[in-house]
Residue, then its C-alpha position, 0 to 999 in steps of 0.5 A: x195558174x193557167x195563165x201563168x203556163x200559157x206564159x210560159x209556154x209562149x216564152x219557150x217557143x220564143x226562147x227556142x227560136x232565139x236560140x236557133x237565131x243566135x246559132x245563126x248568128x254564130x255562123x254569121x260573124x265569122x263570115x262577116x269579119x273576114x270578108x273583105x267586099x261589102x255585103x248585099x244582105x238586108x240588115x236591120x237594126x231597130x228599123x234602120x237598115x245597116x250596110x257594111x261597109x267599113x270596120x265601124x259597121x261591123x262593130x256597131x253590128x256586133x254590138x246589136x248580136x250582143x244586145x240580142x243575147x242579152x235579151x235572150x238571156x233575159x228570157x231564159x231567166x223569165x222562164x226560170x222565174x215563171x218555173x219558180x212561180x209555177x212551184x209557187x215559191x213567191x217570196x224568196x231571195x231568188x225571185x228577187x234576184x231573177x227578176x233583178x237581173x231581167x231587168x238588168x238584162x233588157x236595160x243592156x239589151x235596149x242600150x246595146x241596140x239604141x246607142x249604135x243605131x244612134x252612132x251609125x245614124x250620126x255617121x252616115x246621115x250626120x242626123x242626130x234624130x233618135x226614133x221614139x216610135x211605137x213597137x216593141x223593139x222601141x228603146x223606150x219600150x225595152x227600157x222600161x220593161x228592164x225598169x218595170x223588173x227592176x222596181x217589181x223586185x224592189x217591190x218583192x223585196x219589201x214585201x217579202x220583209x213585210x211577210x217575214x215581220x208579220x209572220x213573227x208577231x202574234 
């Protein structure tokens, strides 16, 4: 359990600071909407610094503020898992849930951030080249780890059935 609450721990810190994050970003979009001359601030989206310029870039920019909410929310709900662990609730319809939707969540997050980058990439180098690299802000890796969550509750769910069967015979 000591694990278990380390990882929870580091999980609020990280969920805290997003939150500040997204308050920024809320404050942000605005501003970037209605300004009419291009912006000077260095933005980076999976490695690829974005310059806006035009209405597209600004969308494709929205979409990456989207996708960190998902991925946030996803946080959010891994901390509601790891409280639900920590009261040792293990199998039960809400962990299955949960952890479905987390995986949910960082798929979303890792396709709102993949496909603009790829469509700004198209649009203003003509290059098709899609980045595989290592990191965790690859898509491959947030991709599977929505994946991993998804067949993790897969795995609670047929083991939860087990437990019941076994619980009913003698």
């Amino acid at each position: 359990m000591k694990k278990l609450n380390i990882l929870k721990t580091l999980l609020d810190v990280f969920w805290v600071f997003s939150i500040i994050g997204i308050i920024g970003l809320a404050l942000f979009i605005p501003f970037m909407f209605f300004s009419d001359e291009a912006m000077d601030i260095p933005i980076k989206i999976n490695g690829e610094k974005i310059l806006v310029i035009d209405w597209t870039t600004r969308i494709i920019l929205v979409l990456g503020v989207i996708a960190y909410c998902f991925f946030v929310y996803a946080i959010y709900q891994l901390r509601k898992l790891l409280v639900l662990f920590s009261n040792r609730i293990i199998f039960d319809e809400k962990i299955i849930l949960l952890l479905h939707q987390v995986g949910l969540n960082f798929m979303f997050a890792s396709f709102l951030t993949g496909i603009p980058a790829l469509i700004y990439n198209v649009r203003t180098k003509g290059d098709m080249a899609v980045e595989f690299g290592g990191g965790f802000s690859s898509f491959l890796f947030t991709a599977s780890l929505g994946l991993f969550f998804m067949v993790l509750s897969e795995v609670f769910k047929m083991a939860k059935t087990m437990k019941e069967e076994n619980e009913l015979t003698i």
